[in-house]
C-alpha positions in Angstrom: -16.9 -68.9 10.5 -17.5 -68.0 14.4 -13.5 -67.7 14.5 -13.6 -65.4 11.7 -16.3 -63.6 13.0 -14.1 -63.1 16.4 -11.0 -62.3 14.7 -13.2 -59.5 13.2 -14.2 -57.9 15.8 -11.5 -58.0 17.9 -9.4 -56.2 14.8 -12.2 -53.7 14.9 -11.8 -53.2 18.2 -7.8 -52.8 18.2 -8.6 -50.1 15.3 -11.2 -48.1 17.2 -9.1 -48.0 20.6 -5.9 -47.1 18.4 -8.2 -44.0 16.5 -9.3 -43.1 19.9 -6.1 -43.2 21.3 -5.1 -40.6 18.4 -7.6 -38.5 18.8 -7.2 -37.8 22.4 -3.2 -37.9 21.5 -2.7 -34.1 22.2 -0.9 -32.0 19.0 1.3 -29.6 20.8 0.7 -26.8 23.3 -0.7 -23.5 21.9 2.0 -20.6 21.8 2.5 -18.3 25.0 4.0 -14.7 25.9 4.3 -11.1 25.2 4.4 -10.1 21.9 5.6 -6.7 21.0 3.1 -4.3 19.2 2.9 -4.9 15.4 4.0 -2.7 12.6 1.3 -2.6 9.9 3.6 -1.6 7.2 6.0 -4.5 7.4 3.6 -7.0 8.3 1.9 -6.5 4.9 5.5 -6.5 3.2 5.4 -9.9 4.9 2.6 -11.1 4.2 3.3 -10.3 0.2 6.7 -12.3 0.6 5.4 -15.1 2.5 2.7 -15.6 -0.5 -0.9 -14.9 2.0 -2.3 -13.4 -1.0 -1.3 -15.5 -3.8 -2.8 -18.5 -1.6 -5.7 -17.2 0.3 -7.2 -14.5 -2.6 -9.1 -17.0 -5.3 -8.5 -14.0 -7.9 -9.5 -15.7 -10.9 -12.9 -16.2 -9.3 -13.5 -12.7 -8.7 -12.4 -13.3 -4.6 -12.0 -10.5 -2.4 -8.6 -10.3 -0.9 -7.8 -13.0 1.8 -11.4 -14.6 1.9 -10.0 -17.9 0.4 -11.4 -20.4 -1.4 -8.7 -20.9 -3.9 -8.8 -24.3 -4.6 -5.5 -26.8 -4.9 -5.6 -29.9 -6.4 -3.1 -32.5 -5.5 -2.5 -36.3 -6.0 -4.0 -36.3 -1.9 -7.5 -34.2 -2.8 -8.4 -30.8 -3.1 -7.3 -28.0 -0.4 -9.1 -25.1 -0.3 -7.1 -21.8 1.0 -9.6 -20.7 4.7 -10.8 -16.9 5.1 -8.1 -14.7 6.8 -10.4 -11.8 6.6 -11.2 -9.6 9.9 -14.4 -11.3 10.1 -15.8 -12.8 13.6 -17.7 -15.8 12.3 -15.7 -16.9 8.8 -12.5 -15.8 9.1 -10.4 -14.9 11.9 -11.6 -11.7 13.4 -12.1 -13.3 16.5 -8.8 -14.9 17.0 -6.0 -13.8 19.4 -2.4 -13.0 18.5 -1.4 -16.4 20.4 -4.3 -18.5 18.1 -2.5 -16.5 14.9 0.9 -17.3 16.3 0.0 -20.5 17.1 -1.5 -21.6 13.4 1.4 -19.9 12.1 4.1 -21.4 13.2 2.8 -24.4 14.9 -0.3 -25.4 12.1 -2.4 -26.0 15.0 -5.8 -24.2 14.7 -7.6 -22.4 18.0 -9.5 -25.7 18.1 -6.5 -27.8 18.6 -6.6 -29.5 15.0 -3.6 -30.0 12.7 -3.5 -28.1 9.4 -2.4 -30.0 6.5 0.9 -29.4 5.3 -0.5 -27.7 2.4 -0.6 -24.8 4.5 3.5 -24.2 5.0 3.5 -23.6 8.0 6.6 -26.0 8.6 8.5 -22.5 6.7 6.8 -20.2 9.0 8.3 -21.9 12.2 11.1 -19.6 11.5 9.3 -16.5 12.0 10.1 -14.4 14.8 7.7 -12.9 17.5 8.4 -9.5 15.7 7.4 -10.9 12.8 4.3 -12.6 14.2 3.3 -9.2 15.5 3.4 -7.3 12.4 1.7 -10.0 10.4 -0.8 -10.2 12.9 -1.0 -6.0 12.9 -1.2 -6.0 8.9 -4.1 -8.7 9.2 -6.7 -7.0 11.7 -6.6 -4.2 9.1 -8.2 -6.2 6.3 -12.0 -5.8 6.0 -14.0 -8.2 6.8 -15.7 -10.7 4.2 -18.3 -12.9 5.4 -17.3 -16.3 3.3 -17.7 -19.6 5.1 -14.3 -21.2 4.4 -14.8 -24.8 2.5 -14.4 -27.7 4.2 -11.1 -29.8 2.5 -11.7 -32.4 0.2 -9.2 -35.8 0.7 -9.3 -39.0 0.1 -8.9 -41.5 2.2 -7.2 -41.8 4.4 -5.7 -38.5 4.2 -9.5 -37.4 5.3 -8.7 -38.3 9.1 -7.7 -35.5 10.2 -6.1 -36.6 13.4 -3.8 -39.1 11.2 -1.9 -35.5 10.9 -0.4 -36.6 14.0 1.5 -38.8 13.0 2.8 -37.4 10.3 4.3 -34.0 12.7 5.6 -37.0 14.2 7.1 -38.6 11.7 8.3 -35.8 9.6 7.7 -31.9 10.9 10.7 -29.9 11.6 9.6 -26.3 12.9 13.0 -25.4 14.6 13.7 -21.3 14.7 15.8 -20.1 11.8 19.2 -20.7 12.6 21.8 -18.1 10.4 25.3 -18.9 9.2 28.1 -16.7 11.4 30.7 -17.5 8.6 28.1 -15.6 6.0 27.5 -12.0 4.8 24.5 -10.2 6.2 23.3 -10.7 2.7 23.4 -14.3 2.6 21.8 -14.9 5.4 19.0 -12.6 4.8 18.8 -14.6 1.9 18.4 -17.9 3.8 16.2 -16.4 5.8 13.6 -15.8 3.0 13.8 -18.5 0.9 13.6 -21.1 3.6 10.9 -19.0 6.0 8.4 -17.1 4.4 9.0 -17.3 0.9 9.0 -21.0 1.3 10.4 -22.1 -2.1 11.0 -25.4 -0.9 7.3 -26.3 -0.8 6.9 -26.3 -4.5 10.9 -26.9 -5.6 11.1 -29.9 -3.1 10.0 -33.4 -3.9 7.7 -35.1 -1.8 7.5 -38.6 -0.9 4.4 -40.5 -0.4 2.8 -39.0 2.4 3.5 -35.3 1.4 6.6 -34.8 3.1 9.5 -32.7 1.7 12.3 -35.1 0.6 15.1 -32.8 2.4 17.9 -35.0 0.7 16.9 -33.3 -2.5 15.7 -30.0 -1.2 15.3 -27.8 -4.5 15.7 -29.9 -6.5 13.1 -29.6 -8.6 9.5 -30.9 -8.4 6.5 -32.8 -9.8 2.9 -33.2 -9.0 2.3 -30.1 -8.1 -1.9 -28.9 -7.6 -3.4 -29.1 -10.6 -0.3 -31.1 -12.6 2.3 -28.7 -11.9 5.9 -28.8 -12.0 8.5 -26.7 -10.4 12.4 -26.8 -11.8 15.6 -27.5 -9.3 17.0 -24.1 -8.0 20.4 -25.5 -6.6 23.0 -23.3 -6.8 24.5 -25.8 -9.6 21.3 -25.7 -11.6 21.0 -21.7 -11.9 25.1 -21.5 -12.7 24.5 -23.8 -15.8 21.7 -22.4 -17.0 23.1 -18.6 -17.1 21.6 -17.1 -13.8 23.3 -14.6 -12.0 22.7 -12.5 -9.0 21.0 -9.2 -11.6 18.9 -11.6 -13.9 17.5 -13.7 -11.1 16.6 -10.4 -9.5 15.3 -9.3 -12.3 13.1 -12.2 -13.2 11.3 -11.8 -9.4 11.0 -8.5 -9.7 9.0 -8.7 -13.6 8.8 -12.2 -14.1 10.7 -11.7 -17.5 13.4 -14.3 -18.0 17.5 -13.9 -19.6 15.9 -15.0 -22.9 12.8 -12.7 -23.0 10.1 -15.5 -22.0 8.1 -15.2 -18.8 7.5 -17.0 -16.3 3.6 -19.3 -16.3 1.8 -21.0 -14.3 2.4 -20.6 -10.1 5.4 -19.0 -10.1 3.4 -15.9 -12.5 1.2 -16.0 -9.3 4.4 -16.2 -7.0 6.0 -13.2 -8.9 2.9 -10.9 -9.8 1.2 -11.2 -5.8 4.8 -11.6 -4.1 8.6 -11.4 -5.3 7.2 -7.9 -7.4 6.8 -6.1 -4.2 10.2 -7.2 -2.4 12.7 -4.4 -2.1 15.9 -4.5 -4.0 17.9 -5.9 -1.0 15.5 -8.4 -0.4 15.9 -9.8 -4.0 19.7 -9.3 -3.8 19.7 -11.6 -0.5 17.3 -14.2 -2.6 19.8 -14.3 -5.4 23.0 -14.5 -3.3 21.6 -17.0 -1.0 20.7 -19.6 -4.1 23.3 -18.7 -6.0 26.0 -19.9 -3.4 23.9 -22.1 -1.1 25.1 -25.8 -2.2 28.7 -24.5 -2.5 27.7 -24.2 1.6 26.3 -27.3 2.5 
């Protein structure tokens, strides 16, 4: 008994040094520089293609724009979307453009925490400091709304927060965008979207067991989505056999109307009527020439 007793307690001890150890483990430095001055007008075009207000506006709920609280139920508990509202004390009026920058394309928040990866910020890694600065100039003209964010519901032990550690460790990849040279402007452009802001891989991607992307089968196709979703594989081999071409699949982001006359439900309604609906007709040709031809690159 008094060896078991010992044992205890010297495994308790191992686990609190190691939790310390992780919590003082340092995430990642915060982001530094100039950036340039911000263009309102593409930083909301931005922000609709990179789905802000789809995520962070609960609609249904009568929510005012970007004051979150949109709630997302997963297999790992319920995320709710923070305030990104102007406002000092529950949103982020009081943030600089090196915090947003930081959050953005790091998912570490002024206080140093991680964000989960509910929050894609893994996509946003390939946002440019132009792009940073017009998202950043779009967002300081939305009105304030004073709405505490909610605090995240997980189970455990996706409820220790600095276990987020290891997972950047184990699994983040926030490298720049990097563009094909043997691809059309298009096509790029293309890659650009879908794998940066639009970050279709974050519902067309399977994950494995702790949330990560499964980049061996990158869209194709995904369960388990919040609230019992599912999202169908977009490979380029997929959308050629089931009739898509570069005018429909524009089409079908632009209205949400499919080839045979159905609509799109569920998320991607969301995805369409909040984002894809405001792209510009080059944007949604890039979209469609980038899918359409992407595994025949690869």
């Amino acid at each position: 008994m008094r060896r078991l007793t010992v044992l205890l307690i010297l495994a308790l001890a191992f686990a609190g040094a190691g939790m310390a150890a992780l919590t003082a483990w340092p995430v990642g430095p915060a982001e530094r520089g100039v950036f340039p001055e911000g263009d309102v007008a593409r930083g909301a075009y931005l922000a609709r293609m990179s789905g802000c207000i789809a995520c962070h506006t609960a609609t249904e709920q009568g929510g005012k724009p970007l004051a979150g609280g949109l709630a997302l139920r997963t297999d790992f508990g319920t995320f709710y979307s923070p305030n990104l509202t102007t406002d000092k004390e529950t949103g982020i009026g009081s943030w600089t453009v090196e915090e947003f920058a930081t959050a953005v394309r790091k998912g570490i928040s002024p206080s140093g925490d991680s964000y989960y990866p509910a929050f894609p910020y893994p996509f946003y890694s390939k946002l440019s400091d132009r792009d940073i600065a017009d998202l950043w100039a779009a967002f300081k003209t939305v009105p304030p709304v004073s709405q505490p964010s909610k605090p995240q519901e997980m189970t455990f032990p996706y409820n220790i927060r600095a276990g987020l550690k290891l997972w950047r460790a184990a699994f983040l990849d926030t490298s720049p965008f990097s563009p094909d040279d043997e691809k059309g402007r298009a096509w790029n452009r293309g890659k650009f979207i879908v794998e940066g802001p639009a970050h279709c891989g974050a519902c067309h991607t399977p994950r494995n067991f702790a949330g990560a992307r499964q980049a061996e089968l990158e869209l194709h196709g995904a369960d388990g989505l919040p609230d019992g979703g599912k999202a169908p594989p977009i490979t380029s081999v997929e959308l050629a056999e089931k009739g898509w071409t570069i005018n429909n699949l524009k089409y079908a982001l632009r209205t949400g109307v499919l080839p045979d006359g159905d609509a799109f439900g569920g998320a991607m309604g969301e995805v369409v009527r909040d984002g894809t609906s405001f792209l510009s007709d080059d944007d949604l040709t890039a979209i469609a020439t980038y899918l359409l031809d992407r595994d025949q690159s690869r």
